[in-house]
MDTraj code that builds the backbone (N, CA, C; nanometers):
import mdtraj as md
import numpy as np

residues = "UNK UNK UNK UNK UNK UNK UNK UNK UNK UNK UNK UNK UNK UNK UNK UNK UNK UNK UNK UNK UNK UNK UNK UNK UNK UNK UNK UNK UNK UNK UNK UNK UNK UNK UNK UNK UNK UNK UNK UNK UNK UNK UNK UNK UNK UNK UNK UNK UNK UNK UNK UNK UNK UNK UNK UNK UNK UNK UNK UNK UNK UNK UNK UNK UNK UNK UNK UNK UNK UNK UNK UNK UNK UNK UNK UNK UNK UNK UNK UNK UNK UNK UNK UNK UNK UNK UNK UNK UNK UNK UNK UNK UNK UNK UNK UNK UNK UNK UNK UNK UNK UNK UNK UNK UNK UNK UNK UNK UNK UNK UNK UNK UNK UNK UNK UNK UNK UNK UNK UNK UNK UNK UNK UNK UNK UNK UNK UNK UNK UNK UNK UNK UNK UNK UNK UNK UNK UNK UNK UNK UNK UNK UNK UNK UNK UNK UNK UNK UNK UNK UNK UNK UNK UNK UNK UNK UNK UNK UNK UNK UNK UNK UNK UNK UNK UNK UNK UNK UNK UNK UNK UNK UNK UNK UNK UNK UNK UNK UNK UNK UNK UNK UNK UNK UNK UNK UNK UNK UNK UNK UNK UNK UNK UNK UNK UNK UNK UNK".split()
xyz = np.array([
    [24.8134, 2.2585, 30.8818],
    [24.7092, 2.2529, 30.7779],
    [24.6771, 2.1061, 30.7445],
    [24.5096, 2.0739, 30.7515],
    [24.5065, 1.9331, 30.7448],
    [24.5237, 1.8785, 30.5651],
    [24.5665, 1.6781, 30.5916],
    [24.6116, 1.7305, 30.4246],
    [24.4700, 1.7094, 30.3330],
    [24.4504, 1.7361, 30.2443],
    [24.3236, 1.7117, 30.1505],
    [24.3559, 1.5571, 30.1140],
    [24.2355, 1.4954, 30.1639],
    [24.2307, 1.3642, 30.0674],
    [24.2259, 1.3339, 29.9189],
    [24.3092, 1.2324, 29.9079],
    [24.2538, 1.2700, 29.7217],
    [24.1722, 1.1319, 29.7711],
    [24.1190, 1.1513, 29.5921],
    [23.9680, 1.0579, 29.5412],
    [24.0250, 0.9701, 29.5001],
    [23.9711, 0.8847, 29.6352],
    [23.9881, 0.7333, 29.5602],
    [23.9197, 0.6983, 29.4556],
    [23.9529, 0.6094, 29.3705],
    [23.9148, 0.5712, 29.1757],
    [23.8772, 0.4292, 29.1751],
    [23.8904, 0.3538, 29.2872],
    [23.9156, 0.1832, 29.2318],
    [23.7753, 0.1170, 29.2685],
    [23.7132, 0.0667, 29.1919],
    [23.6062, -0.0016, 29.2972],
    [23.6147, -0.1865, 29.2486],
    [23.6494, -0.2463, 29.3857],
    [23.6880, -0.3814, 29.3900],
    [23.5359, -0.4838, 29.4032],
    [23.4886, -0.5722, 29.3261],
    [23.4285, -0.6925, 29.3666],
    [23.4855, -0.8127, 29.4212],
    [23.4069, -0.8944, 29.5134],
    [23.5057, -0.9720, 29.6051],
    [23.3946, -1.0777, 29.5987],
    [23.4329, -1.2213, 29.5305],
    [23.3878, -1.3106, 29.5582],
    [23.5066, -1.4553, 29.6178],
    [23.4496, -1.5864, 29.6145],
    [23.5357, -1.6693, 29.6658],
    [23.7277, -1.6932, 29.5681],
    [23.6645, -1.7209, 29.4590],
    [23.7535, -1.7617, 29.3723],
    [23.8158, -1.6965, 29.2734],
    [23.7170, -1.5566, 29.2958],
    [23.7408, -1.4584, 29.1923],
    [23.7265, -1.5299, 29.0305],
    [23.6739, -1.6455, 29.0000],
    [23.6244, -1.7336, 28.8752],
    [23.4940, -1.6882, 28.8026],
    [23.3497, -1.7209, 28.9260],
    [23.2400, -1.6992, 28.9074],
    [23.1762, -1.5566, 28.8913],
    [23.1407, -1.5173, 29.0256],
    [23.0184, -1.4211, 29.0237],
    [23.0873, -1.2573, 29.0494],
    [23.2598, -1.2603, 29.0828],
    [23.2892, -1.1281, 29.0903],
    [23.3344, -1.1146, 28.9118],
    [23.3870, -1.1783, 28.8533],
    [23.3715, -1.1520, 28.7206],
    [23.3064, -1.0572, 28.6658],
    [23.1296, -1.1149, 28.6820],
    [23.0379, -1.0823, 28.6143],
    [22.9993, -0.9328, 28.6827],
    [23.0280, -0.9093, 28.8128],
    [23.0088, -0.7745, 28.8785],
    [23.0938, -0.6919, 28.8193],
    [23.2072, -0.6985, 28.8006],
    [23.2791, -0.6469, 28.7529],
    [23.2914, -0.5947, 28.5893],
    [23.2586, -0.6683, 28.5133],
    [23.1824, -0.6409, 28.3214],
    [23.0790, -0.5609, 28.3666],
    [22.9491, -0.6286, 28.4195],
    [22.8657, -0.5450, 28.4490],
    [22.8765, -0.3863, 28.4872],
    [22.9235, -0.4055, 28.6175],
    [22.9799, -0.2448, 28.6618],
    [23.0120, -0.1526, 28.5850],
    [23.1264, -0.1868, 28.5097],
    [23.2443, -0.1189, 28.4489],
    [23.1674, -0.0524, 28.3128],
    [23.0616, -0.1513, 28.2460],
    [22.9859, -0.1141, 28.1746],
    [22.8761, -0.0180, 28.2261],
    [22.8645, -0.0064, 28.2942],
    [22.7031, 0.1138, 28.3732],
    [22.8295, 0.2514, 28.3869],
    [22.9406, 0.1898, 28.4467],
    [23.0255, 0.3250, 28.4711],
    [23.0471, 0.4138, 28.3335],
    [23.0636, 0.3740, 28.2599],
    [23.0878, 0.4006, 28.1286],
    [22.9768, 0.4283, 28.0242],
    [22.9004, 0.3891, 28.0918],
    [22.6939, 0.4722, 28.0462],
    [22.7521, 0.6242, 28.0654],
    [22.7700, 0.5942, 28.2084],
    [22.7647, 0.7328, 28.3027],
    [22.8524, 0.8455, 28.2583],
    [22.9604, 0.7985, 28.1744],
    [23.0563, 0.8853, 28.1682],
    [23.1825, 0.8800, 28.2893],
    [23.2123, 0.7811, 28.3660],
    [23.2557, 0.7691, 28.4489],
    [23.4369, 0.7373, 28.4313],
    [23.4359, 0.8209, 28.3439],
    [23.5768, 0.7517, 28.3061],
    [23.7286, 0.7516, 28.3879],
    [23.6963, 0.7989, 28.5259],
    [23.8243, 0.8150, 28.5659],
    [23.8027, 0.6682, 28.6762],
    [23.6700, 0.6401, 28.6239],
    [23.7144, 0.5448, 28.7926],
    [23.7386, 0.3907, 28.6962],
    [23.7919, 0.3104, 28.8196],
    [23.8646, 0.1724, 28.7440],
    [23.7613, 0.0766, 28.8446],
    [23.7643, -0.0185, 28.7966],
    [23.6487, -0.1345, 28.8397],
    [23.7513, -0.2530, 28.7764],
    [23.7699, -0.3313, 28.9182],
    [23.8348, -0.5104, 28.9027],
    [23.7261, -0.5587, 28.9875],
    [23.8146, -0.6626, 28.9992],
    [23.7695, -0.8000, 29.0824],
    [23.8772, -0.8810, 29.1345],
    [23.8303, -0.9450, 29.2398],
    [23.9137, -1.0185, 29.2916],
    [23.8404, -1.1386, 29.4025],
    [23.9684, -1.2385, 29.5070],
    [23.8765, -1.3393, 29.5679],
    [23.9892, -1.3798, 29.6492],
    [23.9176, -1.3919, 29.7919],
    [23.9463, -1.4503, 29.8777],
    [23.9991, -1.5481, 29.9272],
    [23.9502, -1.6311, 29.7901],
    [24.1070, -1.7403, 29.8480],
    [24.0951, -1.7986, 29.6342],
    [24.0986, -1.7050, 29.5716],
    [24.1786, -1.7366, 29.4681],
    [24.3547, -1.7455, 29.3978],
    [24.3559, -1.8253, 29.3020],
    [24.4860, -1.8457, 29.2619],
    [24.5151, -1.7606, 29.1199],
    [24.6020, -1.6620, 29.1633],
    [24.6418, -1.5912, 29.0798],
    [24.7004, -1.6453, 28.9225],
    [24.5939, -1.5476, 28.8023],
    [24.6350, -1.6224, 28.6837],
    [24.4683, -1.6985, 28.6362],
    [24.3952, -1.7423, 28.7243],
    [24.3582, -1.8661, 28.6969],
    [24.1840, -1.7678, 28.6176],
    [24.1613, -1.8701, 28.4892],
    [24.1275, -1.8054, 28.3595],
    [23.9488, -1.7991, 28.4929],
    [23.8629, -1.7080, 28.3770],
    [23.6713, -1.6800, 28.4261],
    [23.6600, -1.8571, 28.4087],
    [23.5538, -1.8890, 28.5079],
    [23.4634, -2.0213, 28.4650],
    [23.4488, -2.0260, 28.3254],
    [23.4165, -2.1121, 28.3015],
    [23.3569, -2.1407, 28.1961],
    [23.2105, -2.1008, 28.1300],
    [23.1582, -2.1118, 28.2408],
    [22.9884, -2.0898, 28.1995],
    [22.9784, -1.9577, 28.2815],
    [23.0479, -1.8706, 28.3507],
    [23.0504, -1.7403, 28.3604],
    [23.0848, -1.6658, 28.2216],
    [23.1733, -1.7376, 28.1511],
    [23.2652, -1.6549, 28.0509],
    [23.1472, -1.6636, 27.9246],
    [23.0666, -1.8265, 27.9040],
    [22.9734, -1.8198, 27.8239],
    [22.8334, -1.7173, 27.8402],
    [22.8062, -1.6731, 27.9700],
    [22.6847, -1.5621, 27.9949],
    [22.7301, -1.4638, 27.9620],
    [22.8496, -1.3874, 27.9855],
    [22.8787, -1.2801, 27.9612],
    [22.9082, -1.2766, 27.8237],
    [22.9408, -1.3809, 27.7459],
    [22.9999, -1.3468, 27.6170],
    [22.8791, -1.2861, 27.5302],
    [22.7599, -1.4465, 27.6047],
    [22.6066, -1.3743, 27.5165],
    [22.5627, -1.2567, 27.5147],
    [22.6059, -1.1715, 27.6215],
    [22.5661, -1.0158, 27.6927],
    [22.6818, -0.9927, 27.5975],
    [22.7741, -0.9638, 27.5092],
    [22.8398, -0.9049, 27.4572],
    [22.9887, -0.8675, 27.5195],
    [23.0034, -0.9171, 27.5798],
    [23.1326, -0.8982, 27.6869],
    [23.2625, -0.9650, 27.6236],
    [23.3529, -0.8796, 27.6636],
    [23.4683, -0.9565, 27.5665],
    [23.5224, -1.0014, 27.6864],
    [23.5714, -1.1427, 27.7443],
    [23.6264, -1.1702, 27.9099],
    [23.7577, -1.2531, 27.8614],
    [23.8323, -1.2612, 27.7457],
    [23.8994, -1.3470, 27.6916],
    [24.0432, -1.3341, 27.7676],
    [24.0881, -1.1943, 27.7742],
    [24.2206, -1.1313, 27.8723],
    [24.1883, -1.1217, 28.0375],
    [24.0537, -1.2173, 28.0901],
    [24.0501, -1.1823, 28.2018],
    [24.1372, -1.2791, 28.3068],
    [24.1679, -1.2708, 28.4209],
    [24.3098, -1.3645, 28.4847],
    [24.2154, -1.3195, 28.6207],
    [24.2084, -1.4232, 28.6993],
    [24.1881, -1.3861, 28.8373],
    [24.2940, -1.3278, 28.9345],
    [24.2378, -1.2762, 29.0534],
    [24.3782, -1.2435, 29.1593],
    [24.3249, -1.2351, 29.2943],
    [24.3883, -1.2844, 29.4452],
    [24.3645, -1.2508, 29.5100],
    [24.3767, -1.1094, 29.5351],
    [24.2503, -1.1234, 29.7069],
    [24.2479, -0.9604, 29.7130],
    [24.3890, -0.9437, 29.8256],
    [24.4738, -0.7933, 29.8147],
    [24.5755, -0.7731, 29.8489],
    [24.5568, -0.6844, 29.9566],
    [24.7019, -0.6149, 29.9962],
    [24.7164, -0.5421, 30.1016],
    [24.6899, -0.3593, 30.0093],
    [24.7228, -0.3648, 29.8678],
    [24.7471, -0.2517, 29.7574],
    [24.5687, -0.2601, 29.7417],
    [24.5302, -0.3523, 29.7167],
    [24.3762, -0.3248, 29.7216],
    [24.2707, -0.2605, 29.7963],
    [24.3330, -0.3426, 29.9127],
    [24.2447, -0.2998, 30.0394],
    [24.2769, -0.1310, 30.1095],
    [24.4078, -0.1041, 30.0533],
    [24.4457, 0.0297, 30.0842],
    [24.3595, 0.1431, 29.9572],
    [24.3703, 0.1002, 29.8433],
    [24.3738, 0.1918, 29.7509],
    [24.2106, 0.1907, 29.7310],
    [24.1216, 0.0744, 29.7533],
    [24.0127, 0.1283, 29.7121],
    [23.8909, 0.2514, 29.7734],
    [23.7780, 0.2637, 29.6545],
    [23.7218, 0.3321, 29.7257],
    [23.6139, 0.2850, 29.7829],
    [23.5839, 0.1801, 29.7333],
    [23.4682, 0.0414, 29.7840],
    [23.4968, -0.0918, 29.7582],
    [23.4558, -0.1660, 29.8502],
    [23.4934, -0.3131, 29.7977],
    [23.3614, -0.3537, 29.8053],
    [23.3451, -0.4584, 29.7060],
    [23.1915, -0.5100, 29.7486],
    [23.1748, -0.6754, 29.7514],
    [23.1058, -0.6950, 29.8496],
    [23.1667, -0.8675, 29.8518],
    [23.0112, -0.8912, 29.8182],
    [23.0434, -1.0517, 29.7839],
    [22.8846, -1.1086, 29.7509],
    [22.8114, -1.1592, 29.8110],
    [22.8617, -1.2030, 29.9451],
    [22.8250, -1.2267, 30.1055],
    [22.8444, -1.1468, 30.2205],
    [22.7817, -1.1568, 30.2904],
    [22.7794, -1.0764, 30.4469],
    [22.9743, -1.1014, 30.5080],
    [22.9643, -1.2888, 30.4889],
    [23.0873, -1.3734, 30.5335],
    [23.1919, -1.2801, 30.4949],
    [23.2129, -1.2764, 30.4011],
    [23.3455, -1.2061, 30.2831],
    [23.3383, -1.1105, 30.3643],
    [23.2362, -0.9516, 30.3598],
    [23.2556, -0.8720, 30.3966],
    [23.3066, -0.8548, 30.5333],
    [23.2287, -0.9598, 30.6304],
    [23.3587, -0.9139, 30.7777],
    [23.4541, -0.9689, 30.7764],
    [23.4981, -1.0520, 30.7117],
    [23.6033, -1.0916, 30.6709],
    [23.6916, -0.9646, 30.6483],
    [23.6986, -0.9331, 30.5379],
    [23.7582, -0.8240, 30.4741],
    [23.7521, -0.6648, 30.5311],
    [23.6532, -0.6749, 30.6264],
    [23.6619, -0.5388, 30.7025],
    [23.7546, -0.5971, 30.8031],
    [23.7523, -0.6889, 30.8772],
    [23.8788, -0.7170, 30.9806],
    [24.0110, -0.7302, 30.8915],
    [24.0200, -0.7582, 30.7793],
    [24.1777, -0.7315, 30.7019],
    [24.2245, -0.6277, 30.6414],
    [24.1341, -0.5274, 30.6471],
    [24.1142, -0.3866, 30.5915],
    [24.1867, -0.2728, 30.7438],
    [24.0757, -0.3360, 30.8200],
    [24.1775, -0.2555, 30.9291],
    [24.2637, -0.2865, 30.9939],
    [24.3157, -0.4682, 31.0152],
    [24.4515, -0.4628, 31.0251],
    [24.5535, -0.3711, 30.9734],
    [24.5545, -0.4331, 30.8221],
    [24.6145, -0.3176, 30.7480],
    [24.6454, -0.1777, 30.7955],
    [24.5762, -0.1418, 30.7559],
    [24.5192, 0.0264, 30.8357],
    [24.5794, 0.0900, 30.9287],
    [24.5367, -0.0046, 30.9884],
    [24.6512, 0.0496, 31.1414],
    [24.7570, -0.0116, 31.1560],
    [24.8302, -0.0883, 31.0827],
    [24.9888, -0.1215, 31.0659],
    [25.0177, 0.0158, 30.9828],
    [24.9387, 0.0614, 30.8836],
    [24.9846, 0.1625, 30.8752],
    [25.0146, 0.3117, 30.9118],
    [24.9771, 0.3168, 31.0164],
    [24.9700, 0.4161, 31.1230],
    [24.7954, 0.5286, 31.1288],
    [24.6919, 0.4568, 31.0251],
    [24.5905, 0.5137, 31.0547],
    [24.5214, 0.4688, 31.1293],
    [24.4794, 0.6118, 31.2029],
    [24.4087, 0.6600, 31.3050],
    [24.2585, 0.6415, 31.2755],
    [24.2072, 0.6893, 31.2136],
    [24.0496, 0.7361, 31.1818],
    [24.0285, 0.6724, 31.0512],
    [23.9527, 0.5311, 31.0672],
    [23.9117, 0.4502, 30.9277],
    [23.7822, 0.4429, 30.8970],
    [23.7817, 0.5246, 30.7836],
    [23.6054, 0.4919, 30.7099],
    [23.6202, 0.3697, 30.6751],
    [23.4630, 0.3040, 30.7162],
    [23.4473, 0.1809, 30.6340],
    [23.4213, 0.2036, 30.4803],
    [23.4561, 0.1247, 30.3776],
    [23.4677, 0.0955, 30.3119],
    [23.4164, -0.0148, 30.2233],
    [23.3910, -0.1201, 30.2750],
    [23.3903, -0.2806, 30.2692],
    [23.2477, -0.3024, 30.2816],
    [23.1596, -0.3432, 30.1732],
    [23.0286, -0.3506, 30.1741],
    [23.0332, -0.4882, 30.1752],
    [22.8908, -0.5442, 30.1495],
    [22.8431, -0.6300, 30.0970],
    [22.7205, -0.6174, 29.9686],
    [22.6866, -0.7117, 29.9072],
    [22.5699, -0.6585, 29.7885],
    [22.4631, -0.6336, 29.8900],
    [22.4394, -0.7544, 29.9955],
    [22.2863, -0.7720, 30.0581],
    [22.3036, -0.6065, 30.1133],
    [22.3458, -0.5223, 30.1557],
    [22.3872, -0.4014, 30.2497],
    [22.3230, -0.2842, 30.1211],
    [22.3610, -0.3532, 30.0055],
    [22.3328, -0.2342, 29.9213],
    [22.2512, -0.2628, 29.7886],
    [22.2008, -0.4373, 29.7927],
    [22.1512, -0.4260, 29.6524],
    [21.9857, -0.5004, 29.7610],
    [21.9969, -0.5722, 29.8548],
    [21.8683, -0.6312, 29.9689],
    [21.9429, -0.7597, 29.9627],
    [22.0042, -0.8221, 29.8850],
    [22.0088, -0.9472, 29.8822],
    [22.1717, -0.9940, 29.8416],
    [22.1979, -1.0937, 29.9141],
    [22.3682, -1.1643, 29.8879],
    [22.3645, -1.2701, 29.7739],
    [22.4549, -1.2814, 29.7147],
    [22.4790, -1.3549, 29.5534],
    [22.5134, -1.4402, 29.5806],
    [22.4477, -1.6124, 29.5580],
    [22.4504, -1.7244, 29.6114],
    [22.5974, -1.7358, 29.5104],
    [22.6477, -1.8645, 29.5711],
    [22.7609, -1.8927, 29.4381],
    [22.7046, -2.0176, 29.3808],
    [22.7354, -2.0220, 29.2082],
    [22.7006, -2.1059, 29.1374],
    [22.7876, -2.1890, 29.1130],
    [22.9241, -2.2049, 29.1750],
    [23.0099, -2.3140, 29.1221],
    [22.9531, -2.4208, 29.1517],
    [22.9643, -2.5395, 28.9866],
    [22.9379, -2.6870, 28.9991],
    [22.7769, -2.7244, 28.9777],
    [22.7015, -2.5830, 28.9361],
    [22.5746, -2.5719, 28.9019],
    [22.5867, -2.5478, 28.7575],
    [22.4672, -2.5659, 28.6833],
    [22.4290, -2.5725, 28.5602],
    [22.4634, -2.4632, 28.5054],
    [22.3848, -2.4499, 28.3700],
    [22.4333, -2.2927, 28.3018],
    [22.3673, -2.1770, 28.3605],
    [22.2065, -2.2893, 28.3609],
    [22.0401, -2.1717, 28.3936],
    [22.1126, -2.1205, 28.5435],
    [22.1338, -2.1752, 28.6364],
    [22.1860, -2.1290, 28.7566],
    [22.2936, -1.9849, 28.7379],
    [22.3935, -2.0280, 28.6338],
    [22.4584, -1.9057, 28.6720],
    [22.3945, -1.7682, 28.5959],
    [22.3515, -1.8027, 28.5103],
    [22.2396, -1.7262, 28.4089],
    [22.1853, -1.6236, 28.4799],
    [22.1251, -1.7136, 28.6826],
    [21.9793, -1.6619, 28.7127],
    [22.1055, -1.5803, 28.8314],
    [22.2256, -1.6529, 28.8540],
    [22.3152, -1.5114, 28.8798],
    [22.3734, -1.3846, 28.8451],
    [22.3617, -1.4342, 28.7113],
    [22.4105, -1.2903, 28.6242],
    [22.3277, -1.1570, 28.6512],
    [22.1564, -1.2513, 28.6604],
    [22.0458, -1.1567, 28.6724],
    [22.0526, -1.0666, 28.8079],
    [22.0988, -1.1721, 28.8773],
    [22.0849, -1.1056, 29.0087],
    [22.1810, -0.9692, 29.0441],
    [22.3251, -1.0134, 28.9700],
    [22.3908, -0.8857, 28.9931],
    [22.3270, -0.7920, 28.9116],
    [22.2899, -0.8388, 28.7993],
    [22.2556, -0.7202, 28.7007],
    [22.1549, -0.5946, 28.7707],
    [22.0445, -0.6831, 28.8466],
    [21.9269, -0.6495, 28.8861],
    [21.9751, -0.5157, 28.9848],
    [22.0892, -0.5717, 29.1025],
    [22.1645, -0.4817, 29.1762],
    [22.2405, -0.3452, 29.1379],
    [22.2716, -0.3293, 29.0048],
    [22.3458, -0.2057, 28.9518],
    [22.3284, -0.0987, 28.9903],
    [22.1854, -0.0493, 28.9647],
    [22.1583, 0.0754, 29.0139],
    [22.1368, 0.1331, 29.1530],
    [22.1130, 0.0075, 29.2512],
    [22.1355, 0.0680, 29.3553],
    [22.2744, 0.0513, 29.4065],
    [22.3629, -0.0049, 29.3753],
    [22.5191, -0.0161, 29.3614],
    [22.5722, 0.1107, 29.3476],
    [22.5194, 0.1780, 29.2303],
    [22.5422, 0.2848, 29.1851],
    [22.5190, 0.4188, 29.2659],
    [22.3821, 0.3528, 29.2567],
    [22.3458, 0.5028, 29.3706],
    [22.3985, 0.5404, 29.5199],
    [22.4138, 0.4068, 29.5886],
    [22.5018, 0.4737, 29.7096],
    [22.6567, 0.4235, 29.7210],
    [22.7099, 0.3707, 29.6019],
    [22.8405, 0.4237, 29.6340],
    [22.8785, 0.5254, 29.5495],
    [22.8277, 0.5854, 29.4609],
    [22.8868, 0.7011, 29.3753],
    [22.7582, 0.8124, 29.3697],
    [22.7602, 0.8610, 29.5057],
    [22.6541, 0.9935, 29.4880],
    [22.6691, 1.0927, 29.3628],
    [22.6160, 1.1524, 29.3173],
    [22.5715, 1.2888, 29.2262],
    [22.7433, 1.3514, 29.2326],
    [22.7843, 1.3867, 29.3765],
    [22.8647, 1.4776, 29.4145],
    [23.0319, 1.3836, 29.3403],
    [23.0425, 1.2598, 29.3814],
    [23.1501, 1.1333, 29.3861],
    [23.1415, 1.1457, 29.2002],
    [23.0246, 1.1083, 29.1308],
    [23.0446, 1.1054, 29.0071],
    [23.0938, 1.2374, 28.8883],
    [23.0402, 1.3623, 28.9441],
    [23.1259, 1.4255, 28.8648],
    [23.2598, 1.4876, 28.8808],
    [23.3353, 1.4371, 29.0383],
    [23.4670, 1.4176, 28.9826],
    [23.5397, 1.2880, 28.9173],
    [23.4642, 1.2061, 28.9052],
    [23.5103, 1.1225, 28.8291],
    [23.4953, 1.1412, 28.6477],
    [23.4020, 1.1996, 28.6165],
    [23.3576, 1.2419, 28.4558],
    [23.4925, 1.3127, 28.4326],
    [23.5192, 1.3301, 28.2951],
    [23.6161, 1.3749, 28.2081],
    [23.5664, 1.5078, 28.2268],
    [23.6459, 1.6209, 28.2640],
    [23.6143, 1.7719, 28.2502],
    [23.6414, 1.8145, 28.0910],
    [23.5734, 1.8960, 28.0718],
    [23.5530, 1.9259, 27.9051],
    [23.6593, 2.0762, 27.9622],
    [23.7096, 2.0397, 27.8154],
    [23.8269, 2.1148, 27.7715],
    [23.7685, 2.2381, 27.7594],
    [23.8567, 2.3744, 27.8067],
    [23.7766, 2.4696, 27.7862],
    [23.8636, 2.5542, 27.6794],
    [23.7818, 2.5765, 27.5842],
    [23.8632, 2.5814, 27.4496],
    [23.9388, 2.6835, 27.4512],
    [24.0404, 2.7401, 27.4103],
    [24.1204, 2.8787, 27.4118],
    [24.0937, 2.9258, 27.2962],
    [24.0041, 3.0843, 27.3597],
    [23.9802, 3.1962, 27.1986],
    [24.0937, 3.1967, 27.1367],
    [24.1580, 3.1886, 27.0158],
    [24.2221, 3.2435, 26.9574],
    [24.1647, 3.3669, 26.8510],
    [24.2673, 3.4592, 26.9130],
    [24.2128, 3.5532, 26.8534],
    [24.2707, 3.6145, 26.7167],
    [24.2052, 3.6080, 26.6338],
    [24.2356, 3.6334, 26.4621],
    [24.2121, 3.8073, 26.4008],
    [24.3509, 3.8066, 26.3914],
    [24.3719, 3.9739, 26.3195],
    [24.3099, 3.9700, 26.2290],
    [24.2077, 3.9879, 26.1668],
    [24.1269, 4.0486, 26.0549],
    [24.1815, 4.1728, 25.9941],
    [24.2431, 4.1452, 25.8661],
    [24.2825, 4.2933, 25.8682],
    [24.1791, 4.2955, 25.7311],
    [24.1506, 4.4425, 25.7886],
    [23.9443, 4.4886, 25.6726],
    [24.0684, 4.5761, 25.5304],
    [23.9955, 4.5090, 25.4281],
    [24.0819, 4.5694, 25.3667],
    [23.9853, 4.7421, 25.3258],
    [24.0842, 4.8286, 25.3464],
    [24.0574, 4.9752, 25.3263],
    [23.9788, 4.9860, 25.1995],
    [23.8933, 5.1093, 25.1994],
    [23.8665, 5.1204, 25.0421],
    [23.9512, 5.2534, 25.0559],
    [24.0055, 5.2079, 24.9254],
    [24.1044, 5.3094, 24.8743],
    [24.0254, 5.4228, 24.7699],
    [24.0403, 5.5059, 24.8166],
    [23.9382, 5.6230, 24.7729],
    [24.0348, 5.6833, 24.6485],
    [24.0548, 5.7345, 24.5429],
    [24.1288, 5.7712, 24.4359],
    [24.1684, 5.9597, 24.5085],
    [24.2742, 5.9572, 24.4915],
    [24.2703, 6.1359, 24.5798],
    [24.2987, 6.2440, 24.4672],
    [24.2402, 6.2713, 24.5139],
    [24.1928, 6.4243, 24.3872],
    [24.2933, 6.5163, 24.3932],
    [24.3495, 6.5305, 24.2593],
    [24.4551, 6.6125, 24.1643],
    [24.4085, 6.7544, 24.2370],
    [24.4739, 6.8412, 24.3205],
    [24.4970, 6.9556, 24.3693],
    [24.4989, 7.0089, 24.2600],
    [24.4298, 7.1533, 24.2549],
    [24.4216, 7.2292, 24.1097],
    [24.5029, 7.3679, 24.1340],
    [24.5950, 7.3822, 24.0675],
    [24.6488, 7.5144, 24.0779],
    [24.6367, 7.6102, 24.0596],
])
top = md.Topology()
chain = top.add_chain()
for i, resn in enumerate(residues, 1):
    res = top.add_residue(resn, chain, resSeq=i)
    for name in ("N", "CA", "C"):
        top.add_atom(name, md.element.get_by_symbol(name[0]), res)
traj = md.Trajectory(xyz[None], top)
């Protein structure tokens, strides 16, 4: 009997430093998921040749804050071997990243004895038309006119990695309430009983 896959939950952004522009994919995202009702799935970030620990940019952390974003507990991390196994999409912000990461995806893979590998490993240009320049060492307006760009990408982000079918097992199933059922007891009318006459 073949085994049932379970549903993968994780969806990874992948930029250089994991500092700049996967940050902001990642707030972004996590926020549209959570429009949706999407509450079982988890949304990080991560980077390719980042140093674990190391705090959002600066002027990433100032765009998002204006958008309302709280990024104060955010810590960068490279992307791993637990990542690349567990997710259900990765999305890089370049073409580069992505074959990158599809050749370290199926190393992996097949050290681990799989046979038959779905890709996984996007890029934005693959799914939003266009790849997310990086703004490190550029002004504010620059990363600003990046924020836009992921922003701009969401919905088609949305739409082909989490079809109709993908999103409502991810939604919270509503509780299905248990009747309890309540003894009513009707109170009788007590009728007065009539004195038998002798």
């Amino acid at each position: 009997m073949a085994k049932r896959k379970t549903l993968k939950k994780l969806i990874v952004f992948v930029c250089t430093g994991n500092t700049c522009r996967s940050p902001m994919a990642e707030y972004i995202f996590r926020k549209k998921a959570e429009e949706l009702g999407l509450v079982k799935l988890k949304v990080c970030s991560a980077g390719t040749n980042a140093k674990k620990g190391d705090k959002i940019n600066e002027k990433s952390a100032e765009i998002l804050m204006d958008k309302g974003f709280d990024v104060v507990s955010f810590k960068a991390k490279p992307i791993d071997e637990k990542i690349l196994k567990q997710s259900l999409a990765i999305v890089c912000m370049t073409d580069v990243q992505r074959d990158m990461l599809m050749e370290m995806r199926w190393q992996v893979l097949r050290a681990e004895g799989e046979e038959e590998i779905e890709n996984n490993v996007y890029s934005f240009s693959e799914l939003a038309g266009y790849q997310v320049m990086d703004p490190y060492g550029r002004d504010k307006e620059c990363y600003r006119y990046v924020y836009e760009l992921i922003a701009g990408g969401m919905s088609a982000l949305i739409e082909k990695l989490l079809p109709q079918k993908i999103q409502e097992k991810l939604k919270e199933k509503p509780k299905t309430a248990t009747k309890t059922t309540k003894t009513t007891t009707k109170s009788k009318k007590t009728t007065p009983k009539k004195e038998k006459t002798q």
